[in-house]
N, C-alpha and C positions, 0 to 999 in steps of 0.2 A: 504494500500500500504506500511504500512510499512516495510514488512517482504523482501521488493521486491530491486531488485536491478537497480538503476540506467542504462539507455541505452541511446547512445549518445547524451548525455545531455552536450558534448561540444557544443555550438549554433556557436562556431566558424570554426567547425570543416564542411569540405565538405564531406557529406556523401551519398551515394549511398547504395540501400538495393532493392533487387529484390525479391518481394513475390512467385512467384514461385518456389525460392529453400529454403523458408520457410518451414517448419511444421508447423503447426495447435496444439494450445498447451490448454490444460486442463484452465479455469479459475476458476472452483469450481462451475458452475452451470451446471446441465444437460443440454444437448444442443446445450449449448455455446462453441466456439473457439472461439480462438482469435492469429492473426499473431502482433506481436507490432515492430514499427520503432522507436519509441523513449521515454521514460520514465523520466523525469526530477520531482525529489523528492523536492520540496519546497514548503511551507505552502500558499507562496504569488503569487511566479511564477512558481508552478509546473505546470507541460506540460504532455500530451499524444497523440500519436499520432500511430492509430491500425486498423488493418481490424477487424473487429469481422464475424462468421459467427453463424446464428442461424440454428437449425433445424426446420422443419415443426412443427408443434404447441407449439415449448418453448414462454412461458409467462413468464415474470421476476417481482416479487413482486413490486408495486409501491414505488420511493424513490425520496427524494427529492435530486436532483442537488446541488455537492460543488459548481462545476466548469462549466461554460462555455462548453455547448456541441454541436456540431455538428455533425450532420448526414448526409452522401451521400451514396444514395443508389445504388448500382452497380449489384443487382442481387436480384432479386425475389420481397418480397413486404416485409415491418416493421411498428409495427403503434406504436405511443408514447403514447397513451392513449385520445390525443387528434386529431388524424387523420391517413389515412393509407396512406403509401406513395409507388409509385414503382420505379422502376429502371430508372436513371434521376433527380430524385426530393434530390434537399438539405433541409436539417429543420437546422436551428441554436434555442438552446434552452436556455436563459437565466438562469445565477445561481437562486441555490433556486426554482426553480420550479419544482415542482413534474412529474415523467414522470412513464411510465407503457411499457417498453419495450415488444412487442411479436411480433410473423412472422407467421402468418397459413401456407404461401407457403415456409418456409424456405427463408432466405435470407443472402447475404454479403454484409455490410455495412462497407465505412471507416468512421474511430469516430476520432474526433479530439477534447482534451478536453484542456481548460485553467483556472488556479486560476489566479486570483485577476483582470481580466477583464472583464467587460457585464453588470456588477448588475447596474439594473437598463436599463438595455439597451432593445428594442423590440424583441419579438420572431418572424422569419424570416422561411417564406418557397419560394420554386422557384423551378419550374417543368420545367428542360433543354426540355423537351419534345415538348414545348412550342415554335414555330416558333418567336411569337412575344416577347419574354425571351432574343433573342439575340442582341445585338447592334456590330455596329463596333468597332474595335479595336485598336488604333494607326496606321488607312487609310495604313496598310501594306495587306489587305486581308483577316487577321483574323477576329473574331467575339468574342465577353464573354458575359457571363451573370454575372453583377456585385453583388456579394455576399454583401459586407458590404465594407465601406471604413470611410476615418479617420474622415470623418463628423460623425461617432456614434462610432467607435472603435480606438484606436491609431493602424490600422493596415490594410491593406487593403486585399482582396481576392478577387478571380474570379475565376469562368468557362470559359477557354479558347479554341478555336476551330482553329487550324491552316489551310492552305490548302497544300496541298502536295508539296513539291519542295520550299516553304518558307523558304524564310534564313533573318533572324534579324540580323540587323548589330551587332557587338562589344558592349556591355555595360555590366558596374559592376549592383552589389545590394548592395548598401553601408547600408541599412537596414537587410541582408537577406532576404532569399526567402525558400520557402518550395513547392515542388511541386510534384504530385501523379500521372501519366500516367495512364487514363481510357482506352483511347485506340490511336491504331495507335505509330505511334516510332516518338521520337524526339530525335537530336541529339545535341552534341557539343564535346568542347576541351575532356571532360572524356569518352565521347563515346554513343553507342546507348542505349537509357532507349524505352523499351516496355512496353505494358499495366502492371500491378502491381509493377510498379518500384516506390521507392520513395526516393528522394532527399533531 
């Protein structure tokens, strides 16, 4: 990554970024694209945050993990080497661990990578697929499927599921927040984000 240039790697900055008026950009492997939302270059807290998509039978030589990776799969199937996952299914994969990316069906996966958090932490899978996957969600109607939270990570995540016509009252993120629209539109003061929008 060194040759690469930093992308809103303000974390203060409120940003808005719609994959559908992306392109699909070259990564250097056959196959592979990749749409990226955010790029933050630091040895300790560098950040990434991308769609990637594969084609039909790309296999990626196995390599071992800097960083903190996650996978959600949003379209086709992806295995790591250690399982196949389809559309629904998150994998969080510990630094350091050896992974064997490939897709037989072709797939789009958003990748979210982190340095200097996980090690040591468990490897993590959850199939949204999964009726009993979901719990309720702050008694407003919603549902999530709790990813990891700050009992193992200083940081927490979810699968959120709204119901239509839900309105959350007022509140800040005095932590930030980062959020990806799989599907359906959610709205606020900046306006409507649809499925590939990310925040």
């Amino acid at each position: 990554m060194a040759d690469e240039q930093e992308l809103n790697a303000d974390l203060s900055a409120h940003v808005i970024m719609h994959a559908e008026d992306m392109a699909w950009e070259e990564t250097g492997a056959p196959g592979l694209m990749r749409k990226r939302f955010e790029l933050v270059l630091d040895p300790i807290k560098g950040r990434e945050t991308s769609l990637y998509k594969f084609d039909p039978g790309v296999a990626l030589p196995e390599f071992p993990l800097d960083e903190r990776t996650e996978i959600m799969v949003l379209e086709g199937t992806v295995s790591d080497g250690q399982g196949r996952y389809a559309k629904g299914v998150y994998v969080r994969i510990p630094p350091l661990e050896p992974v064997a990316l490939s897709s037989e069906t072709g797939c789009v996966i958003l990748v979210r990578k982190r340095q200097g958090v996980g090690k040591g932490s468990s490897r993590v899978m959850h199939d949204s697929n999964l009726a009993d996957a979901w719990e309720d969600w702050g008694g407003r109607g919603s549902h999530k499927v709790q990813l990891y939270d700050a009992g193992e990570l200083p940081e927490a995540s979810w699968l959120g599921r709204m119901l239509p016509d839900l309105k959350i009252p007022d509140h800040d993120h005095a932590g930030g927040e980062e959020i990806f629209v799989v599907e359906g539109k959610i709205e606020d003061a900046q306006g409507v984000a649809g499925p590939g929008t990310w925040i």
